[in-house]
Structure formats: C-alpha cells, structure tokens
N, CA and C of each residue as an Amber inpcrd file, in Angstrom:
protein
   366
   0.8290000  -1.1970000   0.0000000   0.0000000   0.0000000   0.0000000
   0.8670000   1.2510000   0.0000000   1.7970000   1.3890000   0.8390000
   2.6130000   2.5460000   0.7260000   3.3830000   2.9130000  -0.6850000
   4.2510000   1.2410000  -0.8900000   4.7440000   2.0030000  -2.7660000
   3.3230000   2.3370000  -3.5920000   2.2180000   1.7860000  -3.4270000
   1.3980000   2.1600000  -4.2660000   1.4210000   3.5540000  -3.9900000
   1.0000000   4.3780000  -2.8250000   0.8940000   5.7640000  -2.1880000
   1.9820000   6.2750000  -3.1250000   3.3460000   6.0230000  -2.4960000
   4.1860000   6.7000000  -3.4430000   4.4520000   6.9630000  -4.6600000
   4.2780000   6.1050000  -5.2990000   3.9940000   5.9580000  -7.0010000
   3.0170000   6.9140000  -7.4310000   2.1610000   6.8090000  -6.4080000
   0.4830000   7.8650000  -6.6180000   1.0340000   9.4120000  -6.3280000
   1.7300000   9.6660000  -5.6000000   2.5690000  11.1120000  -5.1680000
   3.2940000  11.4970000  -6.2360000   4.0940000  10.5320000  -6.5630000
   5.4920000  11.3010000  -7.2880000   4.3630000  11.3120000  -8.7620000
   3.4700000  10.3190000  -9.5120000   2.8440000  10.8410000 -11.0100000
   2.4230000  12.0900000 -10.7120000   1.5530000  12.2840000  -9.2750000
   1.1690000  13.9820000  -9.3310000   1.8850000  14.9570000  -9.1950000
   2.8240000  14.6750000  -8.1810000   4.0810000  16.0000000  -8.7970000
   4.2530000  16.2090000  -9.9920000   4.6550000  15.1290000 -10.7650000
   5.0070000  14.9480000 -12.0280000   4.0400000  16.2970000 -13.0220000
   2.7990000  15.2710000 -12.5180000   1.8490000  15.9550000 -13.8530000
   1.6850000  17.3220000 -13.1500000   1.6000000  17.6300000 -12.2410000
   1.7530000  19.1400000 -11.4290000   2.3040000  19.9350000 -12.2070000
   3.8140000  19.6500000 -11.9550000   4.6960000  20.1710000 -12.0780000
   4.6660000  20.4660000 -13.3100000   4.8870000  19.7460000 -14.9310000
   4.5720000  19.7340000 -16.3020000   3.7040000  20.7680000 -16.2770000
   2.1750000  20.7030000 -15.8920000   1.1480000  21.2450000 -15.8920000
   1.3640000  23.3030000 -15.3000000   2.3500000  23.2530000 -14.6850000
   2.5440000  24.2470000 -14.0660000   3.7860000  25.0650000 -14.7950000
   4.8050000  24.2200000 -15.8770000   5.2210000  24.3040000 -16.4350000
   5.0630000  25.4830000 -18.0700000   3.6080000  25.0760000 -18.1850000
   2.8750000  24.9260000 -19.5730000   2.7380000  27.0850000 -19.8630000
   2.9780000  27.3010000 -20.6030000   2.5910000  28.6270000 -20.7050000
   0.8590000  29.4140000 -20.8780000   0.2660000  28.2700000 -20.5940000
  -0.9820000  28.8690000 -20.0790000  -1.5910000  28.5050000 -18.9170000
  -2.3480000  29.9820000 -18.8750000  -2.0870000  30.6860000 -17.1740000
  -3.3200000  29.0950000 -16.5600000  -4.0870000  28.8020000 -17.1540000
  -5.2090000  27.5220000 -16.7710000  -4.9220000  26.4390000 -16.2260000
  -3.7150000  25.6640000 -17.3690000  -2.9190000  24.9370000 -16.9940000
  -2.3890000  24.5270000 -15.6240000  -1.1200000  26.0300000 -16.0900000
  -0.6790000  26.4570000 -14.4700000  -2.0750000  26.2790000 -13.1410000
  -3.2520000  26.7530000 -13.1610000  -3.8190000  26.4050000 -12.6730000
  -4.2540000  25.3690000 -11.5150000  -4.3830000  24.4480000 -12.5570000
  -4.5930000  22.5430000 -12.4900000  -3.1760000  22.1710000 -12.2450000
  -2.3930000  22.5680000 -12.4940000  -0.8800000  21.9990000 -11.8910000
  -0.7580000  22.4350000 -10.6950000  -1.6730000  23.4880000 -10.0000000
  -1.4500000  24.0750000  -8.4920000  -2.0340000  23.3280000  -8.1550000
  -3.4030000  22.8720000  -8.8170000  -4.5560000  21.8510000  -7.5570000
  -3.9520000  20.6280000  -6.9760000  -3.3310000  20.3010000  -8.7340000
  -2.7040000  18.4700000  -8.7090000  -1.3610000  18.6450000  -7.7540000
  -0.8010000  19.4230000  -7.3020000   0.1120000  19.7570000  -6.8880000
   0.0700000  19.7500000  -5.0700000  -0.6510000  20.5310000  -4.4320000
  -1.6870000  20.7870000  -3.7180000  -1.9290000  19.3880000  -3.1000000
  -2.6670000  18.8240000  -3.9110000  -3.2590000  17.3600000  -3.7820000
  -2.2660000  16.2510000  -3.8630000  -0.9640000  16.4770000  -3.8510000
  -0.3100000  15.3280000  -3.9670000   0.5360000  15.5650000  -2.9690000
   0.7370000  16.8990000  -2.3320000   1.1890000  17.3070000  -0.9890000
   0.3190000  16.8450000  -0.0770000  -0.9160000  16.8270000   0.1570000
  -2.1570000  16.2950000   1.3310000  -2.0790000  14.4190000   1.2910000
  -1.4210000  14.0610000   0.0110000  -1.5640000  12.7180000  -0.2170000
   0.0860000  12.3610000   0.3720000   1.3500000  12.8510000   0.0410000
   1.9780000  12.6210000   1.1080000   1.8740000  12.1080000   2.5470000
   1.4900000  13.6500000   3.0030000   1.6460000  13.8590000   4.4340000
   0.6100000  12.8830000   4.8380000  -0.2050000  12.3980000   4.5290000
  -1.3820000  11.2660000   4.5420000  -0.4890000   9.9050000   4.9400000
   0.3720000   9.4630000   3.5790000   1.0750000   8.6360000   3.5940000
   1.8840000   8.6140000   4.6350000   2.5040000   9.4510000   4.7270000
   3.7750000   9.4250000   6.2590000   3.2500000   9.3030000   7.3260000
   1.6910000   9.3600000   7.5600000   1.3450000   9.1520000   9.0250000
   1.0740000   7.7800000   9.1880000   1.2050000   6.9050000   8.2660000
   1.0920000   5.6410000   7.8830000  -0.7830000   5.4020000   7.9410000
  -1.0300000   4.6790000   7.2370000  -2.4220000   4.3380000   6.8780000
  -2.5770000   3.1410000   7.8980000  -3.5650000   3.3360000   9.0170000
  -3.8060000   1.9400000   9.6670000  -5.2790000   1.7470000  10.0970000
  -5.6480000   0.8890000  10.7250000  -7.2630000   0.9330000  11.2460000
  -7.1630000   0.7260000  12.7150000  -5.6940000   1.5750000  13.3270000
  -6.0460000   1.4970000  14.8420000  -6.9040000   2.2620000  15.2980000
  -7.2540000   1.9390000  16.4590000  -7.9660000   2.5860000  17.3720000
  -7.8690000   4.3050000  17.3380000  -8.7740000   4.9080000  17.7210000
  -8.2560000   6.5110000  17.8570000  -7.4680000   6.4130000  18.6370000
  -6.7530000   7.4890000  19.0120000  -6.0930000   8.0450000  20.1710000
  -6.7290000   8.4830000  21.1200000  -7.1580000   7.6810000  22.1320000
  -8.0460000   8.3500000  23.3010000  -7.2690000   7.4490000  24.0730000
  -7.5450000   8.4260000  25.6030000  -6.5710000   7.7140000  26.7670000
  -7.6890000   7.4650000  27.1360000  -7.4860000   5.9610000  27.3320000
  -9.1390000   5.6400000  28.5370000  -8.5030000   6.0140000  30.1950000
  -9.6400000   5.8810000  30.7570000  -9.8740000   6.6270000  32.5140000
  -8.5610000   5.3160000  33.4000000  -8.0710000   6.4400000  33.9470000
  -7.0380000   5.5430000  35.2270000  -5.6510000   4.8520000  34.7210000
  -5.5490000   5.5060000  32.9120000  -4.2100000   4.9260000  32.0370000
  -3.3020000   6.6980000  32.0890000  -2.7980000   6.2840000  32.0410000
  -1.6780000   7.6250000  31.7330000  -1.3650000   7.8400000  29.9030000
  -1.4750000   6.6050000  29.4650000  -1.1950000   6.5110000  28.1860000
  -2.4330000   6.0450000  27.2000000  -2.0970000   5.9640000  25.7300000
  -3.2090000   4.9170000  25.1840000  -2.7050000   3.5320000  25.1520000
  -3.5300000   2.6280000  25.0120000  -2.9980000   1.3890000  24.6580000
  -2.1730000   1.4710000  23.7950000  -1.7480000   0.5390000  23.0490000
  -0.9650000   0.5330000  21.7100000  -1.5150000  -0.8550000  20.7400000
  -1.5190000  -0.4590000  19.6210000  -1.4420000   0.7190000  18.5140000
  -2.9480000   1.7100000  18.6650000  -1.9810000   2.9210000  18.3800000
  -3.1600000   3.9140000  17.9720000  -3.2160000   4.7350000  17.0220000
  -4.2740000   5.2560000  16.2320000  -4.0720000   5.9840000  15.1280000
  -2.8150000   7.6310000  15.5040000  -2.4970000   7.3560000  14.7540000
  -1.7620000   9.2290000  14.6790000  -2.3070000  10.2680000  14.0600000
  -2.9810000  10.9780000  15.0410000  -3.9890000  12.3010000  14.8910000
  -3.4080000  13.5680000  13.9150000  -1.7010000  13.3150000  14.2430000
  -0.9670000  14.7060000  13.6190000  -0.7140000  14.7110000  11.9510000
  -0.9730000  14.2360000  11.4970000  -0.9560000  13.4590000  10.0670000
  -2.3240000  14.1190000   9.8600000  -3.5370000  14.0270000  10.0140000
  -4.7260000  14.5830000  10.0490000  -4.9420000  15.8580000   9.7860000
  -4.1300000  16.4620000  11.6620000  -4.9530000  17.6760000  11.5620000
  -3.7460000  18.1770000  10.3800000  -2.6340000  17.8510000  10.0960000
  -1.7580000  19.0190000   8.9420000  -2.3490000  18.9370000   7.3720000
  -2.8660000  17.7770000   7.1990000  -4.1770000  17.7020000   6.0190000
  -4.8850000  18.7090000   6.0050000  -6.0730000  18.7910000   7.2450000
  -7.1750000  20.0660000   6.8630000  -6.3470000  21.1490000   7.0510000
  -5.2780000  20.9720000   7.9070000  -4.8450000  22.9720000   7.3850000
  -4.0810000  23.1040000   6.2910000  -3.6960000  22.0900000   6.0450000
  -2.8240000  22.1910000   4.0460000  -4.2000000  22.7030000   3.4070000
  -5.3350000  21.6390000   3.5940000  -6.7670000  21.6420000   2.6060000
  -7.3420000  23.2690000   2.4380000  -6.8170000  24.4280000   3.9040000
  -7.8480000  25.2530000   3.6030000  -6.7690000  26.1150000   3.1160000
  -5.2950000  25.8000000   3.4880000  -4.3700000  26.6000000   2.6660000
  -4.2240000  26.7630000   1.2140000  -4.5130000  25.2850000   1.1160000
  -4.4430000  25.4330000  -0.5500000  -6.2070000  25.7190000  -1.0810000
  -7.0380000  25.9480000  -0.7640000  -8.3550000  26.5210000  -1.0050000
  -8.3100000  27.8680000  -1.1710000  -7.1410000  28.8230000  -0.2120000
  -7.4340000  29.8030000  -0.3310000  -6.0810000  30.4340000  -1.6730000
  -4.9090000  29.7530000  -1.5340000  -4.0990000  29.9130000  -2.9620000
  -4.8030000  29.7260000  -3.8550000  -5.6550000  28.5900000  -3.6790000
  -6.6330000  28.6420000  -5.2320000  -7.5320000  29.5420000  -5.5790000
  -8.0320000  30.3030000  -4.6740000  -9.0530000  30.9620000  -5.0480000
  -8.2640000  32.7210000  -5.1510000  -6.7860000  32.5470000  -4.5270000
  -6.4400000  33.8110000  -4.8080000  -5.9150000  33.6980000  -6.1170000
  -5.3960000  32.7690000  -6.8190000  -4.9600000  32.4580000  -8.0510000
  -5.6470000  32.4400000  -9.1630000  -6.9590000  32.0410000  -8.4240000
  -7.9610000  32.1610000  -9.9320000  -8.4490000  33.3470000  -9.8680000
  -8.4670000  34.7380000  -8.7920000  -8.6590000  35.9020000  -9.4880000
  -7.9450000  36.4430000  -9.9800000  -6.5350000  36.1690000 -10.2060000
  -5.3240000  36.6790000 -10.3160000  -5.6240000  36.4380000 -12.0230000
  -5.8440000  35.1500000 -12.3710000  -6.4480000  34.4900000 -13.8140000
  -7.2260000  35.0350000 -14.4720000  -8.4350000  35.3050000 -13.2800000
  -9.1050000  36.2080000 -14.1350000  -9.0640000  37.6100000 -14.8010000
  -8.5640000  38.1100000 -13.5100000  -8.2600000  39.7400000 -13.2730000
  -7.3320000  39.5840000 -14.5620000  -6.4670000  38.9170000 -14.9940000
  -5.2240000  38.8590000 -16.6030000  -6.4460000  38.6990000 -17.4890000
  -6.6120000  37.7310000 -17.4410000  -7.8210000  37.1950000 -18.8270000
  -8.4910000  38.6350000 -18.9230000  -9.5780000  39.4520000 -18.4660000
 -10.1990000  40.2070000 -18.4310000  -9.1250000  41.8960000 -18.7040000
  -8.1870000  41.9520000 -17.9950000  -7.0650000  43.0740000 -18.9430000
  -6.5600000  42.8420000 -20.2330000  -6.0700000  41.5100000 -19.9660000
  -5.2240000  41.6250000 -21.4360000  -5.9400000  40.3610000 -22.4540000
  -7.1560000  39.7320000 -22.0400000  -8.1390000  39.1520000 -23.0280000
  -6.8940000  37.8680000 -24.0900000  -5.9430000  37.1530000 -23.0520000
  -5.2370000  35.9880000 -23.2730000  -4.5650000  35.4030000 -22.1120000
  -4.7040000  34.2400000 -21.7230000  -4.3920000  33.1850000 -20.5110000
  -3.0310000  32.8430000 -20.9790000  -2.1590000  33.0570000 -21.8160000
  -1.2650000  32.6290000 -22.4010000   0.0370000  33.5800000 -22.4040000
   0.6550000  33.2610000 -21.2490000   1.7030000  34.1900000 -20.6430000
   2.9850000  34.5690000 -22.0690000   3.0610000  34.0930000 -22.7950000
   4.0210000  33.9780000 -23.9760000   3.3380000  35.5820000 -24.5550000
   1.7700000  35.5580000 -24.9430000   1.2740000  36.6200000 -25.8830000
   1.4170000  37.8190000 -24.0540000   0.8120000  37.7250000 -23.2770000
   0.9370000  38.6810000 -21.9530000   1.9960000  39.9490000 -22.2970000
   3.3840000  39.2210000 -22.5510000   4.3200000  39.8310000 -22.3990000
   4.4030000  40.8430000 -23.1780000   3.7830000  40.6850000 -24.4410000
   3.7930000  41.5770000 -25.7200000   2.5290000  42.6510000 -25.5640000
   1.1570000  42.1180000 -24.8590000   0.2770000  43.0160000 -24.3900000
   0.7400000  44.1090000 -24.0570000   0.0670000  45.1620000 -24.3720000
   0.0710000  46.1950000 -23.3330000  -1.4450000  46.8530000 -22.9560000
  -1.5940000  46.7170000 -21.1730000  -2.6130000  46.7220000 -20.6810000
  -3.5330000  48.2990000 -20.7460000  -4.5270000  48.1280000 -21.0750000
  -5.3860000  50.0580000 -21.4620000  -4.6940000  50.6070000 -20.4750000
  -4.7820000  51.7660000 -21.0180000  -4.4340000  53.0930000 -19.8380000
  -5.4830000  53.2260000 -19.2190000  -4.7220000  53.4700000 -17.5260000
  -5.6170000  53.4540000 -16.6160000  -6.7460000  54.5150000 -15.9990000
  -6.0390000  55.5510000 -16.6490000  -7.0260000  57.1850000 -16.1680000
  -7.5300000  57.6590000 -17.5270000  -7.4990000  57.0220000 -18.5420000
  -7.8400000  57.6510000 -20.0350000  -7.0080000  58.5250000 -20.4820000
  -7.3180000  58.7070000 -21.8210000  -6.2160000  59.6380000 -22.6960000
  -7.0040000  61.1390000 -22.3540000  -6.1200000  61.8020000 -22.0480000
  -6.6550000  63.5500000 -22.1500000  -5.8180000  64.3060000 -23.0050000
C-alpha cells in the first residue's frame, strides 16, 4: 500500500509540475490543484495508513494502549486543505483579473500586451 501511495505522489508532482510548467495561465492552474493534492496525499502517507484505534486515553491509564491511530498526520491535512483553497481561489482571481485586462491566458502573448491606460487619454 505505501509504494502504491508513493507511485500515486510522485505521477502527481510529475503531472503538477509539467502542468505548471505549460505557458498557459489555466494549466498552471490545475498543476497548483494536482500539486496541492499530492502534498495532502503525502503527508497522509507518512502518518502511515492503519485501522487502529483513535487516540483516546481511557480513565485511570496515563497513556493509550498501543497501537493507535496518529492524529498529527490529520490535523496538517485540513490545514494544508484550507491553505491550498485559499491559494486557489487567490490564483484564480489573479487568472481572471489577466484574462479580463489583457483578453489571453497565455503568458508567452501577456508579455507583448500592453494593458489600457488606466485614467484615459486627455
């Protein structure tokens, strides 16, 4: 299960990365999500995948039994999950806000744009 995990990590870097590579801004996009998502699938992996018990100390133990699940693997998931929710959503206005000035997603033509003047011609 774990080389499978890993195998499953490193294609999404992969295609991430390519994807993020690509000179359009969309692309780039979907290479942040897949990217994103193969970081949460890591840190997933390293906490090791098991079906122990939660982590709860029962009454009059100092400790838990053993084996128990590992909680910290978890909670760094949902705060990756809302970190990368909010890169995404600052990224796709960033996408848009270009698309809508210079009316091409395609950072190659961008460069040659030049964006309207901002106070009008007088």
């Amino acid at each position: 299960m774990d080389t499978a995990l890993a195998v499953l990590v490193g294609a999404m870097t992969a295609t991430g990365v390519y994807l993020m590579l690509a000179p359009n801004l969309l692309r780039y996009l979907f290479g942040l999500i897949l990217l994103s998502n193969a970081a949460n699938l890591a840190i997933f992996a390293a906490g090791r995948l098991t079906r122990a018990v939660p982590p709860l100390v029962p009454e009059g133990l100092d400790v838990p039994p053993v084996p128990v699940a590992n909680a910290l693997p978890q909670a760094m998931i949902l705060t990756a999950i809302v970190i990368g929710f909010g890169l995404l959503a600052f990224t796709l206005a960033l996408v848009v806000s270009c698309y809508r000035q210079l009316g091409t997603l395609n950072s190659d033509t961008m460069r040659l744009a030049e964006p309207p003047a901002a106070g009008g011609e007088h």
